[in-house]
N, C-alpha and C positions, 0 to 999 in steps of 0.2 A: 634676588627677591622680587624685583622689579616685573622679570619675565613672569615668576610662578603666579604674580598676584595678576599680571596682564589676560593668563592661560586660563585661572579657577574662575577669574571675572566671567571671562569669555564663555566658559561653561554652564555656568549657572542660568547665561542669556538663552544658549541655545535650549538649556533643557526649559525652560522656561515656555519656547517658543514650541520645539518637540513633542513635549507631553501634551499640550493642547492650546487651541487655536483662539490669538486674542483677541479677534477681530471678527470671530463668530454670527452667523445670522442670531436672531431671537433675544431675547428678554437684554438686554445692556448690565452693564457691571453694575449700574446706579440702581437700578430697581429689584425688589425684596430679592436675594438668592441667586441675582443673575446671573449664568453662565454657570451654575452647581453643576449641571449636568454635562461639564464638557474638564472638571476639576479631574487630574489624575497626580497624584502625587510621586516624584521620582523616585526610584530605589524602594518602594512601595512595596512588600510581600500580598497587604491587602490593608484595605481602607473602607470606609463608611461613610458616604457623606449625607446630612441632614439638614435641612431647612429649617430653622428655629427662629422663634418668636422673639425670644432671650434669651444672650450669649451670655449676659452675667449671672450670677449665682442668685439674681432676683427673680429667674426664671427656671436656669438650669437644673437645681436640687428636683424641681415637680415635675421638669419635663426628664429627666432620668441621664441628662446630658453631661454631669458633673458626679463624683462620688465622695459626698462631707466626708468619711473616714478619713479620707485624702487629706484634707486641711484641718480634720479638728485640733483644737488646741493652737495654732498659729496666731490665731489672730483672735483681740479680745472682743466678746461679745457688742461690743457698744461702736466697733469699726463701723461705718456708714458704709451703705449700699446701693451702689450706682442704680439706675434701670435704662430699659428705654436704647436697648443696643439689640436690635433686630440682625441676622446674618445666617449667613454659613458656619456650619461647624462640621470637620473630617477628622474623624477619628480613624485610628489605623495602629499598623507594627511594619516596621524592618524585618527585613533577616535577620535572623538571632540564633542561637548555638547553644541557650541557658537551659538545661537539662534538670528533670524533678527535684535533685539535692539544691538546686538554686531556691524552690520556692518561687517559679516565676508568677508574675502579675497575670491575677486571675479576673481580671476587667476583662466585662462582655462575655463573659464565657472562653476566651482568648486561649489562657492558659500559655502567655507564649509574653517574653518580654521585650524590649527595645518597641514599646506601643510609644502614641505620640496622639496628642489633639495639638488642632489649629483651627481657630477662629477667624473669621474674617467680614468683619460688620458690612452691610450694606451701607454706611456711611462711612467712607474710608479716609483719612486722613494723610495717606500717602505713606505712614510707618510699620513696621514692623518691633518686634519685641519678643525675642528669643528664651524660653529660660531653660533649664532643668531644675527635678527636684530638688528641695531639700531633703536631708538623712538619706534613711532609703526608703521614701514615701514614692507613690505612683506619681502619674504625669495631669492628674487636677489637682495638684498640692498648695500651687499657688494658685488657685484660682482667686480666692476671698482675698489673699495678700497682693497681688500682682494684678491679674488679669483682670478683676469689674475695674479699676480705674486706667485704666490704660485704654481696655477697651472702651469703655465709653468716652478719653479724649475721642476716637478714631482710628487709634491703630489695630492691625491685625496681630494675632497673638498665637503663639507656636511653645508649647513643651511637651520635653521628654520625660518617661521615667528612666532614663539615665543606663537601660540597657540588664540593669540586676537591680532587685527590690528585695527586701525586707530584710528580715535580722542574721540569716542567712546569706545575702549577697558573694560572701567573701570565696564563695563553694564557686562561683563562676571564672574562669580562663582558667589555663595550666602553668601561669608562671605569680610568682609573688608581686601585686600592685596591675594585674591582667584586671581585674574587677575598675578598678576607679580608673584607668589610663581607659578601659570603654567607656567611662562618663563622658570623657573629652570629647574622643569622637563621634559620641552618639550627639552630642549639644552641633558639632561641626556639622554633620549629618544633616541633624532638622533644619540647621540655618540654611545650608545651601540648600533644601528643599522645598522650605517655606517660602524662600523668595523665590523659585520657581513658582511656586501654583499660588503667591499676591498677584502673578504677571499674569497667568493663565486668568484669573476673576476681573482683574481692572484693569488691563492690558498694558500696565508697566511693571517696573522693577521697582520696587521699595527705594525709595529717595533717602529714607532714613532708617536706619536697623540700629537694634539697641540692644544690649545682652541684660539682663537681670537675675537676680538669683538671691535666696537666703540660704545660711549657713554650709554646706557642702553646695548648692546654686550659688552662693557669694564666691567658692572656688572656682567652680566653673567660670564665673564672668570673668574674673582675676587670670585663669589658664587663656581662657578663647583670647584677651586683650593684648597677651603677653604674645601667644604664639599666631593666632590666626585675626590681627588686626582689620586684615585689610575686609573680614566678611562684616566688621563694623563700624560702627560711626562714634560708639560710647557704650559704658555701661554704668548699671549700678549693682556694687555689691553690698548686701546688707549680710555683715558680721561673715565673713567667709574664712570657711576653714584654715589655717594656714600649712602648708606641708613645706619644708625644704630638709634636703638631705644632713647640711651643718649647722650647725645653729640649733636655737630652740624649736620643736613642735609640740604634740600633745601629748608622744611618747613621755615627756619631759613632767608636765604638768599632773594628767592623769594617775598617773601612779601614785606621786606625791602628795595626793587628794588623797586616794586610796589606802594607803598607808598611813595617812595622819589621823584620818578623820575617828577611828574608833576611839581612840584617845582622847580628842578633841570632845567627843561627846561625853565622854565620864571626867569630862574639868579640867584636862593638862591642858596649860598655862604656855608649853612649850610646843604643844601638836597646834593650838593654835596661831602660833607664831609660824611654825612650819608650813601651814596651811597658805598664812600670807606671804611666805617668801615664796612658795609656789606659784604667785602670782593672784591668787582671789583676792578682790578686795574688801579692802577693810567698807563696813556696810553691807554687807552681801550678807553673813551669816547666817539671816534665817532663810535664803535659799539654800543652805547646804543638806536640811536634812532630805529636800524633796532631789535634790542633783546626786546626794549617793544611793539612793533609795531605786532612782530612775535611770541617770544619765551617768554616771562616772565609771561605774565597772564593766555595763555592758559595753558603752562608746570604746573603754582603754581593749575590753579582750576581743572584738571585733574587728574591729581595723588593726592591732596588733596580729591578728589572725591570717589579714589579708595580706599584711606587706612581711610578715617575721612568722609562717606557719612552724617554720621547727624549733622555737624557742620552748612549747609545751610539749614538745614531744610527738602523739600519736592524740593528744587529745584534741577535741574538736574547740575552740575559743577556749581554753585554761578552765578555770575552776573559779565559778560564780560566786564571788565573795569571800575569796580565800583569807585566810589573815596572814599577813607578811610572815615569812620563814618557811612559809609551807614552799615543798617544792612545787616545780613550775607557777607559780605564784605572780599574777600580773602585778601585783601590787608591789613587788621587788624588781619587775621588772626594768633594766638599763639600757635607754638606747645607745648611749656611747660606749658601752661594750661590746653591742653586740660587732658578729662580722662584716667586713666588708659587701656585700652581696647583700645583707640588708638596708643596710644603706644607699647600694644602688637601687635597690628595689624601689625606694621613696626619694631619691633624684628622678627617675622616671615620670615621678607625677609631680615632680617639686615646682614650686615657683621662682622668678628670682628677680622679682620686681622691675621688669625691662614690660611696662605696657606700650602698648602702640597707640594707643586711640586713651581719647578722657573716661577717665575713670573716678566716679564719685563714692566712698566707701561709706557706708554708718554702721558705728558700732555703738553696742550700750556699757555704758561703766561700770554695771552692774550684772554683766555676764556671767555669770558660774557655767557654763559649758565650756564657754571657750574665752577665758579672761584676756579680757581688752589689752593688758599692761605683756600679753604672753602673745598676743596675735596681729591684730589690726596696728597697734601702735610701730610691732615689729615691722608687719607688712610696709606702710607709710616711710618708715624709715632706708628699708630695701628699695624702695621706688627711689628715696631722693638720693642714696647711694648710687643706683642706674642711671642717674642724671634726668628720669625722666619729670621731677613734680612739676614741672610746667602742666600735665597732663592728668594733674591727682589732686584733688580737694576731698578732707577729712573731715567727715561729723562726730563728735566722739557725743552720743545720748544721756547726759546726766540721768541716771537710774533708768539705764534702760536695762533689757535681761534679753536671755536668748531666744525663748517665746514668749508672746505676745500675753498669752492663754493666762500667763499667770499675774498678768493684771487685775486681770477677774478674782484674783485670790487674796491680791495686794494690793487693791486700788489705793492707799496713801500712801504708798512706799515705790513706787514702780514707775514709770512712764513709758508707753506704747509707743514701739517706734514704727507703725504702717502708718501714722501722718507724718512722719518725719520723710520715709521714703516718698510718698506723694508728694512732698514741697521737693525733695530730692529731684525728683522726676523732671518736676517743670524747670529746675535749676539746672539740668542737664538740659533738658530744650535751648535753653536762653542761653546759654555757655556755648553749643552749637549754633545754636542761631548768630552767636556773636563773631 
């Protein structure tokens, strides 16, 4: 381990140095944009680079640099908004292989997926901050939740759309869990590239890299921590998916939503008990009608899709709303029956709480996407199983929920966790810095 992490070190310098020259004649890294013109990103299909006024979304929506579809509903309207962060901004894509049945990412006219922005303020703080999407949103998703406060500490900022987008993803690679196992790599990808072309604009390496992410981005930081530690220094996961091959996932959960909840709404006394041994908590309720309306059938028959295609047969995701008994029927759906081979499929992307670097999680108690008592609490406990919690501190959000968006809907009942991530943030600083 020792050697690989000595070799990828060692490459990341060269490509750094490689792709372009840090020590360049003309404008210095300190002043507005300097050295844009000498930015080549590695592994780069094609790129775009721009000199911008403002890199936060206090600029970006009007100068056309950012895409709000990307992040609506994340984050609640009353979130404060940084300004006053002048820089570069490259946008671009990888090589990619994600073919019309994907639905790839149609930013910029592109039509091509594994795209990626990076930011990189004229006022540089010496860090870096990796993410990828959440769900299967594009690669401005986190800008309003992530990016204006980060960036305007200082740091440079780098995310993917994670290689396959939208409600279709599942249609990309030729093998079951090919779709989410490219998340990994595509997040590995921009990291080592992004710290190339910080070297290439300020003429060093990122002193500090940080992974972040919400919800499938909370998996991401949680996978990159586990498997590929040494490209960072910390993360934070906010509410991250949880996948492991034994044990409980959402194969487990979803269903049991799916099944109970018709019930549960015409007054059985028992569907809602079911409800709660599934994991939802008690106080959550009146998020259930807007989570099976939205989130529970399509989440269970998509990603069912991806990791277990032959469970429905020839159908494309099952059957939208099926009521339990029907054949192929998500909602009857067993992951501990199914075969072997499924299961491998979701070892391939599973976690198993062995982080290498600190790791700070928050979760909301009031999740109905992906209930607390079924995930993060799980996760935290696999960590301290791997002997690593020396390395893990847990925020568990008294009424927090899985977006933010629906603050705005519940302002008495709710609490927003994008200030909680920002004290997060500098608590990861200081935790480092110690």
């Amino acid at each position: 381990m020792i050697a690989r992490v000595a070799v990828l070190t060692a490459a990341v310098t060269v490509l750094a140095v490689a792709s372009g020259p840090v020590a360049a004649a003309g404008p210095g890294p300190g002043s507005h944009c300097g050295r844009a013109d000498r930015l080549h990103v590695p592994f780069a299909e094609h790129q775009q680079v721009s000199c911008v006024d403002e890199l936060t979304t206090a600029g970006t929506v009007e100068s056309g640099h950012t895409v709000e579809a990307d992040w609506t509903g994340l984050t609640q309207a009353s979130l404060s908004q940084p300004s006053g962060v002048p820089g570069i901004q490259v946008d671009g894509y990888f090589p990619d292989s994600s073919g019309p049945s994907t639905q790839p990412n149609t930013h910029h006219g592109w039509n091509h997926d594994a795209q990626f922005v990076l930011r990189l303020p004229d006022r540089w703080n010496g860090g870096l901050v990796v993410t990828g999407s959440p769900g299967n949103r594009r690669q401005y998703a986190n800008d309003r939740a992530i990016a204006d406060s980060v960036l305007a500490k200082g740091y440079a900022f780098a995310a993917t759309d994670k290689g396959n987008t939208g409600p279709t993803f599942y249609h990309d690679g030729r093998r079951p869990g090919d779709a989410i196992a490219e998340w990994n790599k595509r997040v590995t990808q921009l990291a080592i590239a992004a710290k190339a072309v910080v070297a290439q604009r300020y003429g060093r390496l990122p002193a500090r890299t940080l992974a972040a992410g919400i919800s499938n981005g909370g998996y991401l930081v949680r996978w990159q921590l586990e498997n590929n530690p040494w490209l960072y220094d910390g993360g934070i996961d906010w509410e991250g998916t949880l996948w492991r091959a034994s044990g409980e996932n959402m194969f487990d959960f979803l269903p049991a939503a799916m099944r109970a909840y018709p019930a549960y709404e015409s007054g059985s006394p028992e569907a809602h008990q079911a409800m709660l041994d599934a994991g939802f908590a008690p106080g959550s309720e009146f998020l259930w009608p807007y989570h099976n309306q939205v989130y529970w059938d399509f989440t269970q028959r998509v990603y069912r899709e991806e990791l277990d295609p032959t469970f429905d047969g020839d159908l494309d995701a099952g059957i939208p709303y099926c009521a339990s008994g029907t054949p192929n029927c998500d909602a009857d759906y067993d992951y501990a029956a199914r075969p072997a081979s499924v299961h491998r499929a979701v070892a391939r992307i599973g976690l198993t709480g062995k982080i290498g670097k600190p790791l700070i999680t928050l979760h909301g108690t009031l999740d109905t996407l992906l209930p607390i008592a079924r995930d993060s609490d799980v996760y935290a406990s696999m960590i301290s199983d791997a002997g690593r919690g020396h390395l893990f501190r847990y925020h568990r959000i008294e009424r927090g929920t899985h977006v933010d968006g629906l603050v705005d809907v519940y302002p008495d009942k709710l609490e927003p966790i994008a200030p909680h991530f920002r004290t997060s943030f500098g608590e990861l600083e200081s935790w480092l810095d110690r």
